[in-house]
N, C-alpha and C positions, 0 to 999 in steps of 0.2 A: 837457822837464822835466815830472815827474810833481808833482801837486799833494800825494797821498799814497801812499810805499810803505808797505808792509806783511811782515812777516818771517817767516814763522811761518804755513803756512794748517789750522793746527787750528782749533778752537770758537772760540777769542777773534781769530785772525789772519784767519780767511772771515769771521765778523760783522763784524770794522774794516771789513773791504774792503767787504763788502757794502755797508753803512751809509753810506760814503764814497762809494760808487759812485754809488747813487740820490739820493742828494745833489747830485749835480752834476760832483764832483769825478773827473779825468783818475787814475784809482787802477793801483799796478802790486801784484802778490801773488806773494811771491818764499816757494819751500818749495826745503830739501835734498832731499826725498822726490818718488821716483814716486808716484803716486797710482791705485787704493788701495792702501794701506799697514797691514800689522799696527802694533797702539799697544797697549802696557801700561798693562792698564787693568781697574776694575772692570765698567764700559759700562754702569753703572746711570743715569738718567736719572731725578729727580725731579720733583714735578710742579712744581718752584720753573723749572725748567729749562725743562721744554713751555710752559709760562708763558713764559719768556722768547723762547722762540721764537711762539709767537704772540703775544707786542706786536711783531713784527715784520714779521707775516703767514708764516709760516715753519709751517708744518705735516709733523708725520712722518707718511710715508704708511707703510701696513700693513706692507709689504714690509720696510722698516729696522726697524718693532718686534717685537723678538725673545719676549717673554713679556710679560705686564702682572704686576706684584706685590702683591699685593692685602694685606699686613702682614708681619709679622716674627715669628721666633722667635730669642729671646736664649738662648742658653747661659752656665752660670756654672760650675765647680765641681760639673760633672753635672747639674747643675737647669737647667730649662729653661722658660722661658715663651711659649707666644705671642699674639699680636694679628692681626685682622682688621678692617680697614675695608671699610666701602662703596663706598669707590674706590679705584683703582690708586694707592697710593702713590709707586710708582715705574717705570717700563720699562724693559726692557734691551734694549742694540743692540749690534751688533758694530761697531766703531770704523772698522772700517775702510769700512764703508757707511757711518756716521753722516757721518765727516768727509768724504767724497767729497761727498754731498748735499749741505753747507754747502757745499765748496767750488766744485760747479756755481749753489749760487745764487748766490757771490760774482760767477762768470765770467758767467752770466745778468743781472748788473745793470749789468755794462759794466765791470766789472775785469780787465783781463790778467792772466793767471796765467803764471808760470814758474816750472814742476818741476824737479828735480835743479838746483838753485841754492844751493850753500853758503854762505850770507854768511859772510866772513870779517873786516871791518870795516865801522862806519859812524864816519863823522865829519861834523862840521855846520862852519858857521859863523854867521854873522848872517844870512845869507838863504837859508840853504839847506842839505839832506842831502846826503852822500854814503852809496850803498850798493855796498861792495866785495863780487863772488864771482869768483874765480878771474881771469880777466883783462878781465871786465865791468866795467864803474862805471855805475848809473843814479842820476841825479840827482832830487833831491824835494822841495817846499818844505816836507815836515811824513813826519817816519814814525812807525810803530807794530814797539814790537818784541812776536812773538809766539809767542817760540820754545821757551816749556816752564819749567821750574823749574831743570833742570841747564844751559842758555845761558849763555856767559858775555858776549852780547855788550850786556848790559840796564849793564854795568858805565859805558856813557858815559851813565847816569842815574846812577849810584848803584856803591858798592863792592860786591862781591860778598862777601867774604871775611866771613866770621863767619854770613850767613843761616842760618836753622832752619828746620828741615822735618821732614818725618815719610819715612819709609822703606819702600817697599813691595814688595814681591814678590809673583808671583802666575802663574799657568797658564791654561789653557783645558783642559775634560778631557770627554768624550763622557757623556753622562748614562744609564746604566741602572740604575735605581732608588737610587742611592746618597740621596740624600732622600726622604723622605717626602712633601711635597706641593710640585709645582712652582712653587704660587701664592705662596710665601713667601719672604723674605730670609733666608739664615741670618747666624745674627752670633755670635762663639764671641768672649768676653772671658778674661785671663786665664792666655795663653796669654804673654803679654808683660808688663811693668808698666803702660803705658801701654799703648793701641793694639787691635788687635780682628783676627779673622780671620773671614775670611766667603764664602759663596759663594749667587753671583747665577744664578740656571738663568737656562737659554732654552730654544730651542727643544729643541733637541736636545743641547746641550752645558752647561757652565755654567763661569762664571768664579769661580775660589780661588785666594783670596790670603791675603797677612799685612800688616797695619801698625802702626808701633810708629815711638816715638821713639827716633834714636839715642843708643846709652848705656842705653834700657831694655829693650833685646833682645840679645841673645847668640847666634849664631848663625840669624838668622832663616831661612836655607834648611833649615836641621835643622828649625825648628820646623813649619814649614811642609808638611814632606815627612812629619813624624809626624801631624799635622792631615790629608794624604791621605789615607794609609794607613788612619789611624783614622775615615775616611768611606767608606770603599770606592773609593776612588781610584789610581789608581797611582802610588805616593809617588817614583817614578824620573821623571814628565812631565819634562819643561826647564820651567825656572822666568825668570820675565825680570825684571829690576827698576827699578823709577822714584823719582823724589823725589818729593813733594806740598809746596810750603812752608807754613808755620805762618801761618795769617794771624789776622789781628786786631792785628799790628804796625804800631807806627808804620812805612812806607815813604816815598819818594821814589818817585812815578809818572811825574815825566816832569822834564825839564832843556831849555834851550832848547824845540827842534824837534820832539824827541823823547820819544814817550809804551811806557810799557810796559802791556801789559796781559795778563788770562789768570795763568799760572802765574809767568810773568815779572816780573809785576806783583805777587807775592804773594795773589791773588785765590782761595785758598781756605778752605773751614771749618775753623778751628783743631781743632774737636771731633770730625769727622766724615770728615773729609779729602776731602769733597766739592769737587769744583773745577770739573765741566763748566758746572752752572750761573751760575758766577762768572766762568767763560772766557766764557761767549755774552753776561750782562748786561757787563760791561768791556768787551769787544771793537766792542759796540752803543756804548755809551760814549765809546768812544775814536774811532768813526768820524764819528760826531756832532759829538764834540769840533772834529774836524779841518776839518767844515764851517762851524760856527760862527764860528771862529777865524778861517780866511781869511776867510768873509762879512765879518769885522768890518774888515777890512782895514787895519792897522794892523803887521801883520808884520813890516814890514820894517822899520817907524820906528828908531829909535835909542834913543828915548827908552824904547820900552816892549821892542821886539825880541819874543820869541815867549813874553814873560811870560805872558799873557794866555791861552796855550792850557794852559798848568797849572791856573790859576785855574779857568778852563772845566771842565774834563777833571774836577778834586777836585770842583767844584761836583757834578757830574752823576754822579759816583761815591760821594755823602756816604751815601745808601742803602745800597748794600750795603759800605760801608764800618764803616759803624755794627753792622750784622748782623755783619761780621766779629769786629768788639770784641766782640760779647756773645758770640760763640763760643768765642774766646780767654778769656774771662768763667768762663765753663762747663768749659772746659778747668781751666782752676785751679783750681777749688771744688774741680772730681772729681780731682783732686792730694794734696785737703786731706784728704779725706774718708776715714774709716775703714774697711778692706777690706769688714767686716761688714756696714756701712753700705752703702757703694755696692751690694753686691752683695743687699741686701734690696731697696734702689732700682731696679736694675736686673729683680729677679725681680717684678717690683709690674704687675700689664697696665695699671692706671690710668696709671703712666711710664709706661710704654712707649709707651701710646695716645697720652699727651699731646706724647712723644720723636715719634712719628710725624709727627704736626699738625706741628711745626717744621719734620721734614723735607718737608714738603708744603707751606712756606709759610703753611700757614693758621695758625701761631701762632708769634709769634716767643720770642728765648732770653730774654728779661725775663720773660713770662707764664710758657714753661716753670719757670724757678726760682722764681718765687714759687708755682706750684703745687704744686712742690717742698714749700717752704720749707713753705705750710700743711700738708703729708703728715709734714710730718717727724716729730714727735710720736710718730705711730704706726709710721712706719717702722722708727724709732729701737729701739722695745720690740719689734718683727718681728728687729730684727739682735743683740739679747741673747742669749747662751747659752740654749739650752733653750725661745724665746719661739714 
């Protein structure tokens, strides 16, 4: 019997394992996937992320970083601003190196891995998991599931039916000159009601996408494939699509034995649709968690049974739990807010600068909107006819 499996060996499913592994704990890490494996993805990396990977000891080496991104240019309604920092706001990686490298540190800290393995059920009782793939069953005293946004097997935490999410679509396309300067983000709003399209260079190529909520897009491969064309792209690429869920929602993280985390878990920025670095901090979280929990040995009592690894798990999660609310936060203002309005906000460098620092960690979505809020004044007579 394994102390913890693991379901999933993307960013949140290789950090459980990893985490559990040097812990102590007997760890197994079960993926559908050969590895490496293409992943629909933006492959941006912020610095909230590299962060998270060095409180681990976890460093990218050269080779997996694709560009470093040193600001942003917003498009609006033909207007366009941009920003520059001091430091790499963000890097980009090709997913299918990044997640290989997590998943050789997970197997490097003493977790087995087993590829092309489809869980197809897990079921618990009082003292233990079961994980079904095709005519396997391995046994566990504690799992994590980490299998994306679109899994349906998070459902023996929690209902699936009714989740909100955002919608994404997006390509990979060879880079000659179609931007302007490779050290930047692009970000095109407006293109949907809610939601942004954007493309992240690298080295040689660059990832374009679209995201939007559903119900506030209409066709998004149309839109997306006009957004090519009108970059110098080739608006015929194959386009691939994924879900992001909405977080800063109340969820259920874990039931009995059983914890979710990553996309599963609903661990991404309601505002941004940032997920990688909510997959590596949860995933860290949940391996933790899992050590904890048996250290405390209580497990299997009656009295308390595997309450205690919830408690754990929320506790150590309250951090970026709270960051999620304020995103969700921020998601509703810019709801509320008058086209004119937002889009003076959004053309402003001073936002943008300060939109940046969030995504970098170094300021969270509280300061942002109150820095907001003393802007508004002037923003407000920026967004008047004729102002």
């Amino acid at each position: 019997m394994y102390d913890l499996i693991v379901i999933g060996a993307g960013p949140a499913g290789s950090m459980a394992a990893r985490q559990a592994a040097q812990s102590g704990l007997k760890t197994l890490l079960l993926d559908k996937d050969q590895f490496p494996r293409a992943k629909p993805c933006g492959g941006g990396l912020t610095l909230r992320a590299l962060d998270a990977l060095a409180s681990v000891g976890l460093r990218l080496p050269e080779s997996v970083i694709e560009r470093p991104l040193m600001g942003a240019r917003i498009t609006i309604a033909g207007r366009s601003v941009e920003v520059r920092k001091p430091w790499p706001v963000a890097v980009t990686v090709l997913r299918e190196r990044f997640d290989s490298l997590l998943l050789h540190a997970a197997a490097a800290a003493g977790a087995r891995v087993e590829l092309g393995r489809r869980v197809e059920a897990v079921t618990q009782d009082r003292s233990s998991v079961a994980i079904s793939a095709g005519r396997e069953t391995w046994s566990g005293r504690l799992a994590v599931i980490a299998e994306g946004a679109s899994g349906r097997l998070k459902r023996v935490v929690r209902p699936i039916n009714g989740e909100c999410f955002w919608i994404c679509v997006s390509t990979d396309s060879i880079l000659n000159g179609q931007v302007d300067d490779h050290g930047l983000m692009h970000i095109e709003t407006g293109l949907t009601r809610t939601g942004y399209a954007w493309i992240f260079p690298r080295r040689e190529s660059a990832s374009v996408g679209l995201s939007a909520m559903p119900g506030h897009c209409h066709g998004p491969r149309r839109i997306l494939g006009g957004y090519l064309g009108g970059h110098g792209f080739d608006a015929d690429l194959p386009l691939r699509g994924h879900i992001v869920p909405l977080g800063g929602l109340k969820r259920r993280l874990a039931s009995g034995r059983v914890l979710l985390a990553g996309d599963a878990g609903g661990f991404a920025d309601a505002f941004t649709c940032e997920g990688i670095a909510y997959a590596l901090l949860s995933g860290a979280a949940a391996g933790h968690a899992a050590a904890l929990a048996l250290a405390h040995g209580d497990l299997d009592k009656e009295k308390d049974g595997a309450g205690g690894l919830e408690r754990i798990y929320t506790d150590l999660c309250r951090p970026l739990l709270r960051q999620l609310r304020h995103s969700l936060l921020a998601l509703r203002i810019h709801d509320l807010l008058p086209a004119s309005l937002y889009q003076a906000i959004l053309l402003d460098p001073g936002c943008l600068s300060a939109f940046l620092d969030v995504a970098a960690a170094k300021r969270g979505y509280p300061s942002f909107l109150a820095y907001i809020a003393r802007r508004l004044p002037g923003l407000t007579l920026k967004a008047l006819p004729d102002a």
